[in-house]
DRENDO-1510 file (C-alpha; in Angstrom, 1 decimal, always signed):
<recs>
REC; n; res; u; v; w
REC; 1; UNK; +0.0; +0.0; +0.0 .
REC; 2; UNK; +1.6; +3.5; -1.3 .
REC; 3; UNK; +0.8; +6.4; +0.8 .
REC; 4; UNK; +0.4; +9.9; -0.9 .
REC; 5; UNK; +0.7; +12.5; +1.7 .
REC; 6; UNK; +1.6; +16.4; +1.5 .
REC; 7; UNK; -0.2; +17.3; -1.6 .
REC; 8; UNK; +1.1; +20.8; -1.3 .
REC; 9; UNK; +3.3; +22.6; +1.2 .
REC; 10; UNK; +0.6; +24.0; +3.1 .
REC; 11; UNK; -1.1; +20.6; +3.7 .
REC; 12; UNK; +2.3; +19.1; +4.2 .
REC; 13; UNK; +2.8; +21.1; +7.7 .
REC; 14; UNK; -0.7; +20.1; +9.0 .
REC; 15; UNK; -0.5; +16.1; +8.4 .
REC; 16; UNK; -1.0; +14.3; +11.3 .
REC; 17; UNK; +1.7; +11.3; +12.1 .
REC; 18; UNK; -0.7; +9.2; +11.6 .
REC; 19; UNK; -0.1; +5.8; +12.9 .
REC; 20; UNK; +0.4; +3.1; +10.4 .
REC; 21; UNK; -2.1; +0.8; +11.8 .
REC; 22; UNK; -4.7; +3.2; +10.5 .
REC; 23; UNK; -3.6; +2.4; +7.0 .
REC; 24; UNK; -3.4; -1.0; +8.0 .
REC; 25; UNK; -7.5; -0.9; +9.3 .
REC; 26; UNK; -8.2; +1.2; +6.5 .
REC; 27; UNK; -7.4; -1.5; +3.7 .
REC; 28; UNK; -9.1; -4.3; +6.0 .
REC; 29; UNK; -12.5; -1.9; +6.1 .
REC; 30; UNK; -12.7; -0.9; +2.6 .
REC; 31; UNK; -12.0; -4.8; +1.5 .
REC; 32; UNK; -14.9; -5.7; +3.3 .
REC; 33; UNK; -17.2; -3.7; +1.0 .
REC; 34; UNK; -17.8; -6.1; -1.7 .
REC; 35; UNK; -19.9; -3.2; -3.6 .
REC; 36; UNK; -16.7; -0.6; -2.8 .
REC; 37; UNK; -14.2; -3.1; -4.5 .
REC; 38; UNK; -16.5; -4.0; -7.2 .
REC; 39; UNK; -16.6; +0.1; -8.1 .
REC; 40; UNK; -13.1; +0.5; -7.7 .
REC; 41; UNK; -11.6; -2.6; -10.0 .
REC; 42; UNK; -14.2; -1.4; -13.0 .
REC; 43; UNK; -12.4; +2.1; -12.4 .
REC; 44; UNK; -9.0; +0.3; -12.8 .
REC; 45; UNK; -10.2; -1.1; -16.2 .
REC; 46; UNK; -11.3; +2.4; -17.3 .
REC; 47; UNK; -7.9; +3.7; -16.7 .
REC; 48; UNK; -8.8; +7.5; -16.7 .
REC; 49; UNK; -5.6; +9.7; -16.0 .
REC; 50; UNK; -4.9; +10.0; -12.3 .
REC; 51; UNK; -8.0; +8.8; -10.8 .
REC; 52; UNK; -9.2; +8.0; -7.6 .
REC; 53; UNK; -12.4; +7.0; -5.5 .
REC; 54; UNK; -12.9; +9.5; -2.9 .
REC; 55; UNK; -14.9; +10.7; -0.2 .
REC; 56; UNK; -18.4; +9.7; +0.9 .
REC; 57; UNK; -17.3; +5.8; -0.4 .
REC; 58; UNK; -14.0; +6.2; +1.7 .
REC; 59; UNK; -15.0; +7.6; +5.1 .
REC; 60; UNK; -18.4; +6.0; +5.7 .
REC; 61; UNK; -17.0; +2.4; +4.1 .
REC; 62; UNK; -14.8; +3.3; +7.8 .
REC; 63; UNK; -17.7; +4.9; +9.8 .
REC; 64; UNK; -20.0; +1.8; +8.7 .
REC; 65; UNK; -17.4; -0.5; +10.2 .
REC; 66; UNK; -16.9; +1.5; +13.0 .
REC; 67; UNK; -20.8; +1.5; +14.3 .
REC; 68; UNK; -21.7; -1.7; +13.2 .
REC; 69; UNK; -23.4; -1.2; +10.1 .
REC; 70; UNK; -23.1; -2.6; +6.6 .
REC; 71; UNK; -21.1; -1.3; +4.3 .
REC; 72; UNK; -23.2; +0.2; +1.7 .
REC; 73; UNK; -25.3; +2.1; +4.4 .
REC; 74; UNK; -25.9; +5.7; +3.9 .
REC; 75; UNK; -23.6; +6.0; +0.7 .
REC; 76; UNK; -25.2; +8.2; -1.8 .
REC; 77; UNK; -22.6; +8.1; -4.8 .
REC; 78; UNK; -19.4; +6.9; -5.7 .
REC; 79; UNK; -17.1; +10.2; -6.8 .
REC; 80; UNK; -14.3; +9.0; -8.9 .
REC; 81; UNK; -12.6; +11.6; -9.7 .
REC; 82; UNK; -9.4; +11.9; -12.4 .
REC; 83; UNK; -7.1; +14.9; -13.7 .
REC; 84; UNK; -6.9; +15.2; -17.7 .
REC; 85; UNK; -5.4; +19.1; -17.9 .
REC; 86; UNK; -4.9; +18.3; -22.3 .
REC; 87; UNK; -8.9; +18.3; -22.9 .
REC; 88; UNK; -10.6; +20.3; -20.2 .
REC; 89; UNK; -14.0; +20.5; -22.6 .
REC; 90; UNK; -17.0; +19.2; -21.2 .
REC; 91; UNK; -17.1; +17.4; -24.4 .
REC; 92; UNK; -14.3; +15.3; -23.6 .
REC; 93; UNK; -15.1; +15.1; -19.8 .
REC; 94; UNK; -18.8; +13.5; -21.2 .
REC; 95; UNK; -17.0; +11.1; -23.4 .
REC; 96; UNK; -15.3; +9.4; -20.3 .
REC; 97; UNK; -18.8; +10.4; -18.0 .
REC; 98; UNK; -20.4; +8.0; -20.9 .
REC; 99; UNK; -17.7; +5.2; -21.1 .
REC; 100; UNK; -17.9; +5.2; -16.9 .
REC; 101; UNK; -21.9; +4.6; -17.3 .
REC; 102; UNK; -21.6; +2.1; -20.0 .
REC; 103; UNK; -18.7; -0.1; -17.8 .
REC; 104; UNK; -20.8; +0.0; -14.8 .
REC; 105; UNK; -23.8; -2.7; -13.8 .
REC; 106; UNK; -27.2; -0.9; -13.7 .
REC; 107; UNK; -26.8; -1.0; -9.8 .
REC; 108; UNK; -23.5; +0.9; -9.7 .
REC; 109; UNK; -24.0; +3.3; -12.9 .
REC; 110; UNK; -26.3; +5.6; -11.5 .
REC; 111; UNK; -24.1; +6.2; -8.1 .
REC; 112; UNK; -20.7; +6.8; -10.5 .
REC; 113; UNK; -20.1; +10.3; -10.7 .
REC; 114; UNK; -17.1; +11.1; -13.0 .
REC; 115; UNK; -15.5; +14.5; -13.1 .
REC; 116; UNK; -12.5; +16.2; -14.4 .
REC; 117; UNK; -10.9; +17.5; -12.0 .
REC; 118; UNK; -8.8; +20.4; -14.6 .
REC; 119; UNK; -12.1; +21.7; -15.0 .
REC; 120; UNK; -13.3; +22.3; -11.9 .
REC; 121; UNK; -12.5; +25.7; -11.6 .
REC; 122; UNK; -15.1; +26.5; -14.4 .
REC; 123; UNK; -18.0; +25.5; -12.9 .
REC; 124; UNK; -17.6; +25.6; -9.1 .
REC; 125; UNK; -18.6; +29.2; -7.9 .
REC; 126; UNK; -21.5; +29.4; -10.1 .
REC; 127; UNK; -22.2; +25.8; -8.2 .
REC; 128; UNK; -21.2; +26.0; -4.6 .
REC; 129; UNK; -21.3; +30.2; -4.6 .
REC; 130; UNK; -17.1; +30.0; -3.7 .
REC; 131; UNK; -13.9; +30.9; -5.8 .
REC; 132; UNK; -12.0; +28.0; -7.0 .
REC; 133; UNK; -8.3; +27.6; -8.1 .
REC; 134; UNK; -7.2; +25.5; -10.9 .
REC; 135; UNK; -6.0; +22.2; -9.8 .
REC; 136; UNK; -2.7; +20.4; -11.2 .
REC; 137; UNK; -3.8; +17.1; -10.3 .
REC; 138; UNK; -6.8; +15.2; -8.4 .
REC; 139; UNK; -4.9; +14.8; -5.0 .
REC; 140; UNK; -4.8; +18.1; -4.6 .
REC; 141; UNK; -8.7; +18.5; -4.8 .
REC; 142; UNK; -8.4; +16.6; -1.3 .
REC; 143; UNK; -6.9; +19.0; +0.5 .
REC; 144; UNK; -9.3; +21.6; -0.3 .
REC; 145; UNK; -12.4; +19.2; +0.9 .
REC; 146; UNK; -14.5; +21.0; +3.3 .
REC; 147; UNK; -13.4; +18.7; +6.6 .
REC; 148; UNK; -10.0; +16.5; +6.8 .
REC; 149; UNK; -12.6; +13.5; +7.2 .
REC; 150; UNK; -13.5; +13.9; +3.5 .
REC; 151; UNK; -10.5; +14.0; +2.5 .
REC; 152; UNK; -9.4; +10.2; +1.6 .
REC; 153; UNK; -9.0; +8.9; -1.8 .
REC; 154; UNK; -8.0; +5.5; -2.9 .
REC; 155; UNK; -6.9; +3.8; -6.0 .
REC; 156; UNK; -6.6; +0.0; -7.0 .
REC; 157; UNK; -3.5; -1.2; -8.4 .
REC; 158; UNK; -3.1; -3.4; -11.0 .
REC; 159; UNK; -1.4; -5.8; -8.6 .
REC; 160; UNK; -4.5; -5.5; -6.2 .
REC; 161; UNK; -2.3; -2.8; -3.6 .
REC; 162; UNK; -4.9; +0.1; -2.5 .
REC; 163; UNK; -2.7; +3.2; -3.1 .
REC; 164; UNK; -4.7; +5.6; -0.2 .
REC; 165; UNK; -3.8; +9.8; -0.5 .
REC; 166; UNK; -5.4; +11.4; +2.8 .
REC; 167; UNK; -3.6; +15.0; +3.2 .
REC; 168; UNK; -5.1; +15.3; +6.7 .
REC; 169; UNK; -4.1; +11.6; +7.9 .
REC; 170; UNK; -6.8; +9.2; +8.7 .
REC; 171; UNK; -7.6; +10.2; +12.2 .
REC; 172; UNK; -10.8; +12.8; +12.4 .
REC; 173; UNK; -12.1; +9.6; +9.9 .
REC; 174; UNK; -11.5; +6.9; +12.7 .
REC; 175; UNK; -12.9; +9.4; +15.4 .
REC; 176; UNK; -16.0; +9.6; +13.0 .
REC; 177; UNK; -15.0; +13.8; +13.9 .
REC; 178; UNK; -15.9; +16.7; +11.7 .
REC; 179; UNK; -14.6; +19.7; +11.6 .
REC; 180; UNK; -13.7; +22.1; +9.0 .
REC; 181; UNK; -10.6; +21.9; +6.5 .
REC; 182; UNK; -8.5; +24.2; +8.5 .
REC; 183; UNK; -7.0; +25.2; +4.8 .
REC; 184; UNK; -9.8; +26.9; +3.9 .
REC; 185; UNK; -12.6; +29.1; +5.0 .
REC; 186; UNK; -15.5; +27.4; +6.5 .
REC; 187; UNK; -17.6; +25.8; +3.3 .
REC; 188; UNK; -20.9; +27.7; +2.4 .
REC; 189; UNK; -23.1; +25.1; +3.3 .
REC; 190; UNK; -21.5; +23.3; +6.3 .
REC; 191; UNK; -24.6; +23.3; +8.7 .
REC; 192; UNK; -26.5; +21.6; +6.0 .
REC; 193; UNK; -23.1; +18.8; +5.5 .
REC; 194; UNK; -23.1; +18.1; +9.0 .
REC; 195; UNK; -26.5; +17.7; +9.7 .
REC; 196; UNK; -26.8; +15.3; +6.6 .
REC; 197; UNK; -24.0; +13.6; +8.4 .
REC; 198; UNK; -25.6; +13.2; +11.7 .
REC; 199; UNK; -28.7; +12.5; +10.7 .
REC; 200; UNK; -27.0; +9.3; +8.9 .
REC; 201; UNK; -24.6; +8.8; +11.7 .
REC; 202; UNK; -25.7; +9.7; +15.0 .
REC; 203; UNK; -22.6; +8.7; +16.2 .
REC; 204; UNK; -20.4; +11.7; +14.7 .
REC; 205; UNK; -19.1; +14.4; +16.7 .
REC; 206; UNK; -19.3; +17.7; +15.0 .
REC; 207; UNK; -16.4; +20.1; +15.9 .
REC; 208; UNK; -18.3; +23.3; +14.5 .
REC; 209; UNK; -15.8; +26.6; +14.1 .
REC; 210; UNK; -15.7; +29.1; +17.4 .
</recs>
């Protein structure tokens, strides 16, 4: 299992030392999610340009585990995202939207979401009502994630290794804790995130800012 940490130097000097059991109970939790797995080794065959699996199928995969619940519960979508800066059309982005729906069974197409993460900067204030940067790769779209307890991506290897980026280590994930990506301002919307959250996971502990 690779570990990509530090996606930029600002990130770099707030990483936890996570411990490397984490990792360790990471791979063990997301291998137990026979619908996980399934998404991520179609995603392998696709072999779009620096993808990952990230977020919502990543975290509560671990907060299922954690409370005793199966794995699929509360998962709305699988976000696979991938980094193609040559072609940042929507054109082109479609294309690989299309191939994604086409590869997937009718029980997994409608929950894979695929988005270019080059482009993201076009579209995102007029959706989310913030500023956006251009990205130079997907892990870097982590580290701008609204809470460090989104930010977890994975990626299956062709020899079966999970290749995991988490900017933020894996800890606010394991302590099923959310509080806000101390990057970044506090995320227009975060009430309605982390009532979503509870409301799914009693369980979480919200760490709102003072």
């Amino acid at each position: 299992m690779i570990l990509v940490l530090g996606l930029f130097e600002m990130a770099a000097s707030l990483i936890s030392s996570t411990p490397p059991d984490l990792y360790v109970r990471l791979d063990r939790i997301l291998r137990a999610s026979p619908r996980l797995m399934r998404t991520l080794a179609i995603a392998r065959d696709l072999a779009l340009p620096d993808w990952r699996i990230v977020s919502g199928a990543v975290y509560q995969t671990v907060w299922n585990s954690l409370t005793g619940r199966d794995p699929d519960y509360g998962i709305k979508d699988y976000d696979l995202l991938y980094y193609d800066g040559a072609d940042i059309s929507y054109e082109a982005e479609d294309e690989h939207v299309r191939r994604a729906a086409a590869a997937y069974p009718a029980d997994l197409s409608p929950l894979v979401e695929v988005r270019n993460q080059a482009r993201v900067h076009l579209w995102f204030e007029a959706h989310f009502g913030e500023p956006y940067a251009p990205l130079t790769h997907t892990d870097e779209a982590l580290a701008r994630f609204v809470a460090p307890a989104f930010a977890i991506g994975v990626r299956l290897e062709p020899d079966g290794g999970l290749d995991v980026a988490a900017p933020f280590g894996l800890e606010d994930a394991f302590a099923l804790r959310l509080r806000p990506n101390p990057l970044r301002g506090l995320a227009v919307g975060w009430s309605k995130v982390t009532a979503s959250a509870r409301e799914r996971w009693p369980e979480v502990v919200i760490q709102s800012p003072l």
